[in-house]
N, C-alpha and C positions, 0 to 999 in steps of 0.2 A: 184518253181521258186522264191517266194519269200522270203522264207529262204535260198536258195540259194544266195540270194542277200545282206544277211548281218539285214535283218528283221525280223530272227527268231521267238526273242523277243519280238517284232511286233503284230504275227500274231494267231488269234485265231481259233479253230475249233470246228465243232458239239459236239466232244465229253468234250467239258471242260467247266468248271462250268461256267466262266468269258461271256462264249460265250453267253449261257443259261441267264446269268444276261444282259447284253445288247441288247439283244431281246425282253426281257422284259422292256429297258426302255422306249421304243416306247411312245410317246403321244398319238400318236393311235393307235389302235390294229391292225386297217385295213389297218398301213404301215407295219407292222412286217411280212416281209418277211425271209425265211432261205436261207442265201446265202452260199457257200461252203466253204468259210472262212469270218474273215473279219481282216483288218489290223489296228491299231491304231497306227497312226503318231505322234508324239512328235516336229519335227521341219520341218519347210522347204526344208529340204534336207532328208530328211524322205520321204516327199510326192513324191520330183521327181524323188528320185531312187524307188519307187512304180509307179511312171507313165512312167516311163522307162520300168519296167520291163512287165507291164501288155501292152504297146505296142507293145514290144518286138515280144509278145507271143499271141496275138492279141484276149486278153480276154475283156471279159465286167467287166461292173464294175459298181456300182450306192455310193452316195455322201449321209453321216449322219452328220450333225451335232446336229440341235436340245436339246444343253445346254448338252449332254451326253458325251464329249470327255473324252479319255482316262488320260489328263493331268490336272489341276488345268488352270483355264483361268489367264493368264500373263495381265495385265494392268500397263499400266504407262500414266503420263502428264507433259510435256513440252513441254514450250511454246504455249502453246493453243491449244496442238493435245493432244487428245488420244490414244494411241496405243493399239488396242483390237483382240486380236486371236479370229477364228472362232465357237472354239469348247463349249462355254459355252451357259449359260443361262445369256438374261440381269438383271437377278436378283445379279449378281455374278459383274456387269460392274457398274452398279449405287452403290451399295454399297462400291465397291472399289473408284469409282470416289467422293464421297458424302462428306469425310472426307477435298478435296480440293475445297470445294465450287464449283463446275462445275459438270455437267450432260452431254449426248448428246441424239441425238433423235435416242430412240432406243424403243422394245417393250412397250407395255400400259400393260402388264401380264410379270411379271417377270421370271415365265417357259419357256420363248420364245424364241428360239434359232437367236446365234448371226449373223450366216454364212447364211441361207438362206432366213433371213428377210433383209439386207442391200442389196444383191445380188438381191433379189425379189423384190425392190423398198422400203417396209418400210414406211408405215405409222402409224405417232406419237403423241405423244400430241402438238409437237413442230410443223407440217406440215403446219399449217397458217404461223408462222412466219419463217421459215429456210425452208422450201418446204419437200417433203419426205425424209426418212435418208439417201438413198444414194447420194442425194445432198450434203451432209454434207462431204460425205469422199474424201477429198482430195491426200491420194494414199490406192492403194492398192497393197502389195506382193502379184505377183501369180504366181505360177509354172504352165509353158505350157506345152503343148502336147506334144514337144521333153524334156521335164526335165527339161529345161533353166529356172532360178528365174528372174524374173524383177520386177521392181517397174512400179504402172501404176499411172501417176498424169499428171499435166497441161502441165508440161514440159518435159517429158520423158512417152513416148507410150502415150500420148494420146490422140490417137483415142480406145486403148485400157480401159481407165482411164473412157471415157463417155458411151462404149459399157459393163462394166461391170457393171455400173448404173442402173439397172433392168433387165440385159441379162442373169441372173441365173449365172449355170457352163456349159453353154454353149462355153467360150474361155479359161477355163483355173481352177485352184482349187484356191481358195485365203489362203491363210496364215496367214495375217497380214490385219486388216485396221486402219488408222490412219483418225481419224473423228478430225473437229473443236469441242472444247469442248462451252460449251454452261454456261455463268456465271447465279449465282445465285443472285438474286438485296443483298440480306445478304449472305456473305458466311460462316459466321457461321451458318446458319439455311438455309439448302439445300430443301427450303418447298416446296411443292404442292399443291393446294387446290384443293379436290376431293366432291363432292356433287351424288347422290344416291339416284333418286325419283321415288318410285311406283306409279302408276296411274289408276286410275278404268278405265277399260276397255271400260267403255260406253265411253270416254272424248279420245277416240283414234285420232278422225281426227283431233280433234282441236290441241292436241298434234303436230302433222304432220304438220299442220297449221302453228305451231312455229317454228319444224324446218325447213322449207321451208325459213321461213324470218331470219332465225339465220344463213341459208348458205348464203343468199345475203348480207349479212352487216359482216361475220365472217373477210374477211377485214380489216375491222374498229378497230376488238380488234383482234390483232393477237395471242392473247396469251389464249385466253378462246374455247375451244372443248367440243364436246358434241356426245354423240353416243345414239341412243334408239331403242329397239328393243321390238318385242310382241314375246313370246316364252310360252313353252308349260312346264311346270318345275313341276314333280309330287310330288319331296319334301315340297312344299312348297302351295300346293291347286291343282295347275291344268296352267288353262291358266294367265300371267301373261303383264304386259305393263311396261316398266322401263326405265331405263333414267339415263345416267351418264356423269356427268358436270364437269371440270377441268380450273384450271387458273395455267401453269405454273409460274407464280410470286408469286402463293400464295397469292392471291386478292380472297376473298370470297364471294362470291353472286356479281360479277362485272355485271353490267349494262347491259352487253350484253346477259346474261343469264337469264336478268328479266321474258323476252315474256314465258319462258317455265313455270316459277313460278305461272302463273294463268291459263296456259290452259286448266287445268281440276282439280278432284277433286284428292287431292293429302291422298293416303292410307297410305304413312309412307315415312320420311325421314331421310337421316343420312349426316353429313357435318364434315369436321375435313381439317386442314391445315396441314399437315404433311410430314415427309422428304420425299423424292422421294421414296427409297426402301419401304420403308412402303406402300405406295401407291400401288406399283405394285406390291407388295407381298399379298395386300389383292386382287387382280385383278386375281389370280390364280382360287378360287374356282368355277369362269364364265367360267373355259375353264379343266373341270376334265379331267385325263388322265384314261388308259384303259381301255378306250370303243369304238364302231368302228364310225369313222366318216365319214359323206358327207357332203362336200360342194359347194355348186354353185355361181356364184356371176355374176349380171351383173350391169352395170352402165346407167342412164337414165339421163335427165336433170331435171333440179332442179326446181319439176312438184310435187304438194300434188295431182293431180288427181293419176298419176302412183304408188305414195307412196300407197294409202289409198287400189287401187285395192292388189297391192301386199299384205298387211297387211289381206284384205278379202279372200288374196288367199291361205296366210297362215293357217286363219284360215281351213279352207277347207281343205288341206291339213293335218292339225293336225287330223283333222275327219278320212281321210281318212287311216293314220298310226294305229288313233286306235283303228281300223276293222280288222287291217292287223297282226297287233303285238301284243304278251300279255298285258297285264295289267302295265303300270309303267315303259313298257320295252324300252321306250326312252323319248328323249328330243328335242326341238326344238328351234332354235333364227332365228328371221327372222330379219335383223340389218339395220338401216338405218345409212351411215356417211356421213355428209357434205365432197362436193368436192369446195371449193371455188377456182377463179380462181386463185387468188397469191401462191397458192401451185403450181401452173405448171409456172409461171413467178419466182419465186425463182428457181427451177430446170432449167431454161432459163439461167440465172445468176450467175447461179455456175458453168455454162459452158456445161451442157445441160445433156441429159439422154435417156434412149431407152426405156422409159417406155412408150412415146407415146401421153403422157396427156395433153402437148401444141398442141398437131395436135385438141385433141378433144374439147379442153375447148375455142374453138374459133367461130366464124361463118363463111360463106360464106364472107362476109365482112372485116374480123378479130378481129370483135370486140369479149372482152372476154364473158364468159359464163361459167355459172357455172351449176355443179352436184350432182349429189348422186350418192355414191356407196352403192350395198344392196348384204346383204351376208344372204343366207338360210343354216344353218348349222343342222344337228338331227344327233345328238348321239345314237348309239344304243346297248342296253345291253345284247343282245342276239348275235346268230350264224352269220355264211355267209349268211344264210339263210333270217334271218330277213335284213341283210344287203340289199340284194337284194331287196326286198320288198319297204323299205324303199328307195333307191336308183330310184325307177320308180316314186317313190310319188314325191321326190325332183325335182326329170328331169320335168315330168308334170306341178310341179310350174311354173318352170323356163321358160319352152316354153308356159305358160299360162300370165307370166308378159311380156316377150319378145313379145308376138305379140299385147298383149292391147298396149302398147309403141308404136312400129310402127304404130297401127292404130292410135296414137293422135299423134305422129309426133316427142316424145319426147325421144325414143330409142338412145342408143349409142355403138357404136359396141362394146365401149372400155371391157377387163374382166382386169382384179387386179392379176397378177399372183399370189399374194400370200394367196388369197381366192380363186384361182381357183378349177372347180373342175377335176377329171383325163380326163377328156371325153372334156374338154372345152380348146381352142387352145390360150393364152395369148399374146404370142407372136408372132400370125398373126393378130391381134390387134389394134399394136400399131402405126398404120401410116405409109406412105410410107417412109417419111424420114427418121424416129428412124430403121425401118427393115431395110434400105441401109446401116445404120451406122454399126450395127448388120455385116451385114453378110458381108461387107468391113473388116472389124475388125476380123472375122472369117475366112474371106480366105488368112489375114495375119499373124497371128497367131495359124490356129489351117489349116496348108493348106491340111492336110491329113483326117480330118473327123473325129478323133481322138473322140471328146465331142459331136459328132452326130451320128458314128457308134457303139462305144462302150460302152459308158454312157448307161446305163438302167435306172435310176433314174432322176426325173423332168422334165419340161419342155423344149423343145428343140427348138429352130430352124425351121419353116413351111420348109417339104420337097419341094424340088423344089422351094425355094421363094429367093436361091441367086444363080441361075443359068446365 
């Protein structure tokens, strides 16, 4: 069918080498699925004569991007947009953008694919000050479900424009997005100032302690982020506690960052102000590719009790993998990130989004409130087997933080699509409002089911929830 359609060219199969190397470039082993072709699109009108024809013929079909596309990633800037195709890595976007003084808020790991981090919400080093990156995109080209191109922005579709704001490819495949570019204070020197603090393990809660008070005041300096996790890392000794601190301006050791500098006893540090690509090029060897991954993620309020159990539960967990799995044969991050509330009031302000986070980040009252989002991720270097294994220890976590939460009151329904894990529903999640918007937006653009019945790939739509 689809070389029938003029995508010959296009299309690969089992038996050719090309195919064999794209299956292998999986980040994770445990998305490498064998599907009975796959296509590689080159333009926009590429995509819709393929979603033509797979409707046609009323095949399934699942969505790659993940930095691997078949084409070099296209980049341009004017006038204060960036123009960024879906199929690259943001290592490939900051280095093309770096040379104009201007960035946008895109991955914190430069292997990070560009199409279903912007699509999945996207959060940045930039998310205090500009809200998550699909805030930032002001249109996006997407070919719908009948093959039709449109542009989706303020003024043209959009309601389509705020539903593809964290809706995945749930309404449609993107082609194009055109983000606000984001100045550098020099724009000869496109810096970032990145900071890297190990921590003795005993000095954990105090740790936690910090970041508790560095999510309520992250406000105040919008430009300084901070992420710390305790992970289980056999290259490197065993159990591990670490800590990574950023000032998009390229301000070093800024003030807001002081409280983390004495919480505990500090085992080794590394600091450098360096260009952006740099940064996120060193941010790779935290996220190694083929090996099989889980992840789970829930969000709580911005609560050192809940922190400190999960981190205890972590450990527990790490016990319990390695009873289960050979020796060395995995990894662990258990990650805490500030959710301050100005990341969901900028998202407010750029005209809003379907990720949900202003339904959460508020009270009974309205007043704001802030969170954590915490991510358990273990890597594993063995079979389906150990995957498995490994997979029951995680879920266990999960529903072991999930209910200590609930019992002190500080639980939040919200999950992060883009740490979700498969078994965990993101987008029944997000609030009643963000899902109205959602599935409005879906039963006028996609009014056949099209990216609900055939899509086999990501996160969809809670059945029955736009009835």
């Amino acid at each position: 069918m689809l070389s029938g359609a003029g995508l010959g060219d296009k299309v690969l199969l089992p038996n050719q080498t090309e195919y064999t190397a794209r299956l292998g470039s999986y980040w994770s082993v445990s998305a490498a699925l064998s599907p009975w072709c796959m296509v590689l699109p080159s333009t926009a009108e590429n995509v819709s004569t393929i979603i033509k024809t797979l409707v046609s013929g009323n095949c399934t079909f699942g969505v790659k991007g993940g930095g691997h596309g078949s084409f070099a990633l296209s980049n341009s800037v004017e006038d204060g947009i960036a123009s960024i195709l879906p199929g690259g890595p943001w290592q490939e976007v900051y280095e093309t953008l770096a040379p104009h003084g201007v960035t946008v808020t895109g991955g914190r790991a430069g292997s990070v694919g560009v199409g279903g981090f912007l699509t999945g919400g996207g959060n940045s080093f930039h998310a205090a000050s500009h809200g998550m990156a699909c805030d930032t995109v002001v249109n996006f080209e997407v070919v719908l479900a009948d093959g039709s191109i449109v542009n989706a922005n303020a003024e043209q579709h959009a309601d389509l424009w705020v539903a593809l704001k964290g809706g995945s490819a749930n309404l449609g495949l993107v082609t194009r997005f055109d983000l606000n570019v984001i100045k550098f204070p020099d724009a000869t020197k496109p810096d970032i100032w990145g900071k890297f603090i190990a921590f003795d393990l005993a000095d954990g809660d105090s740790v936690i302690d910090a970041m508790v008070n560095f999510t309520e005041h992250a406000h105040l300096d919008q430009n300084t982020s901070s992420i710390m996790f305790f992970g289980h890392v056999p290259a490197v000794g065993g159990m591990v506690l670490q800590l990574g601190l950023e000032n998009t301006k390229g301000i070093a050791d800024p003030p807001a960052a002081a409280g983390y500098l004495t919480a505990g006893k500090i085992l080794s540090t590394t600091s450098s102000v360096v260009p952006m690509p740099d940064l996120v090029r060193s941010e790779n060897p935290a996220q190694p590719a083929g090996v099989r991954n889980i992840w789970f993620t829930l969000t709580t309020a911005n609560d050192p009790r809940i922190l400190k159990y999960a981190a205890a539960r972590h450990t527990a967990a790490v016990a319990k993998l390695s009873a289960a799995l050979p020796p060395g044969n995995f990894t662990t991050m258990c990650a805490f990130q500030p959710l301050n509330h100005i990341i969901a009031q900028h998202g407010v302000a750029n005209g809003g989004n379907v990720m949900g986070l202003d339904y959460w980040m508020q009270d009974g009252d309205g007043a704001a409130r802030d969170g954590m989002l915490l991510l358990f991720e273990v890597g594993v270097y063995g079979g389906v087997e150990d995957e498995g294994k490994a997979d029951v220890v995680v879920k266990a976590w999960a529903e072991e933080v999930e209910r200590y939460a609930e019992e002190l009151g500080v639980g939040w329904g919200w999950r992060y699509l883009n740490y979700a894990g498969r078994e965990q529903d993101p987008l029944g999640t997000v609030g009643p409002v963000a899902l109205g918007r959602l599935c409005r937006a879906a039963r006028r653009y996609d009014p056949e089911g099209v990216f609900q019945r055939l899509r086999g790939s990501g996160f969809k739509i809670p059945e029955g929830a736009c009835v």
